[in-house]
Structures are given as structure tokens and as C-alpha cells.
Phi, psi and omega in degrees: 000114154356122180320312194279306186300350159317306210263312171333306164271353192301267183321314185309302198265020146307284202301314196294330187284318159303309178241037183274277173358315209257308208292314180316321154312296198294315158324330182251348179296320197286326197244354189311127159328314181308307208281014168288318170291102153271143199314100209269076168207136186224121160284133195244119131302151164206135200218138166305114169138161218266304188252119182280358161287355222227330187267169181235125168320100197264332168210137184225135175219174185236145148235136192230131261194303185227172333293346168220164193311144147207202200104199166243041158278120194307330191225045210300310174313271181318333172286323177268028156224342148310301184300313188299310180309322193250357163083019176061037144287104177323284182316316194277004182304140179250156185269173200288129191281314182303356182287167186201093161244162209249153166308325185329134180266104147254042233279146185261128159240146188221104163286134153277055184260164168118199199227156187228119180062020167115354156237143183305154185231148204196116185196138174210151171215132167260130192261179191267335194196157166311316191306299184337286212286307169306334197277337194279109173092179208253315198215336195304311218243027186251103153218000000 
């Protein structure tokens, strides 16, 4: 065998033997279903009281958006696709035109934490009463 066809193969099972390894790993970081996705998962609280520092949390559920709904959110599906419709704007969930809620001050407060499409989220609201609080959006804040 030649001298040149020597080194030829010499580096070819070199190069392969160093960076065979490297790329099959590095090929699934890159092509793996998670890393497609930014990251979506959120905690929701909900509480009696004007503030939620002033309140004790009473039900907390999880929700995660990607790549697909989970969570211990009751209507996990229909809340990521309320939230996807509003870009995970809170505020703009619209209310329900059919609710019928009575005046009653009881008030409710509901935190938001966790990062929604790759940012972080930090959101509290307070309703006037549990009905309130339910007519707003179908499902992100009825659990």
C-alpha cells in the first residue's frame, strides 16, 4: 500500500473513530421532538382574598402546552389552545357571554407562574367571585 493511501486511511478511521460518536448524539439533541418546541409549562393557583400574598393557595394544577397539553389541569387541551389563540396573553381570554353571576364580593385570586413559548411568566388576577372568575376563557382559569 502506498505511503498516501496509508495516511488516508489512517485519518478516515481516526476522524470516524473520534467523531462517529459526536454526531449521533448531537443529530438527536437537534432533531428529537422536545427540542422543536419552546418550552410551554405553567403553574396556575387559585385562592380566597384580594392579593395572593395576603391568601393561602387552595388548588394549584399544572399545565404544559409543548409539545402537547399534560398537566393536572382538568381541561388541559382546551386551556393551550385558549392561551395559543391569545399568544398567552392572560388578559385577553375573553369572557364567557352566558355566565350569570350574582354581585356577591367573595373575592378570588389566581397566579400564574412558569414560562410560556420560551418566557418567563409571572401573573396574578383577582375576580370579584368564583362565577367571575370561571365565565373568564372556557377552561384556562376553571379548574
Amino acid at each position: 500500500m502506498p505511503n498516501t493511501a496509508r495516511w488516508a486511511a489512517t485519518i478516515t478511521l481516526t476522524a470516524t473513530a473520534v467523531c462517529g460518536p459526536l454526531t449521533g448524539s448531537a443529530l438527536a439533541a437537534t432533531h428529537s421532538p422536545a427540542a422543536l418546541y419552546a418550552p410551554s409549562s405553567l403553574v396556575l393557583t387559585t385562592g380566597h382574598g384580594e392579593f395572593a400574598a395576603d391568601s393561602t393557595p387552595e388548588r394549584a394544577v399544572t399545565l404544559s402546552c409543548a409539545p402537547t397539553a399534560s398537566g393536572t389541569h382538568p381541561a388541559a387541551l382546551s386551556a393551550c389552545i385558549e392561551l395559543r389563540s391569545t399568544g398567552g396573553d392572560f388578559d385577553a381570554l375573553a369572557t364567557r357571554g352566558d355566565a350569570m353571576c350574582t354581585r356577591e364580593y367573595d373575592p378570588v385570586v389566581v397566579t400564574v407562574d412558569g414560562v410560556w413559548q420560551g418566557k418567563r411568566v409571572s401573573y396574578e388576577r383577582t375576580f370579584s367571585n368564583e362565577c367571575v372568575k370561571n365565565s373568564y376563557g372556557t377552561a384556562v382559569f376553571t379548574f
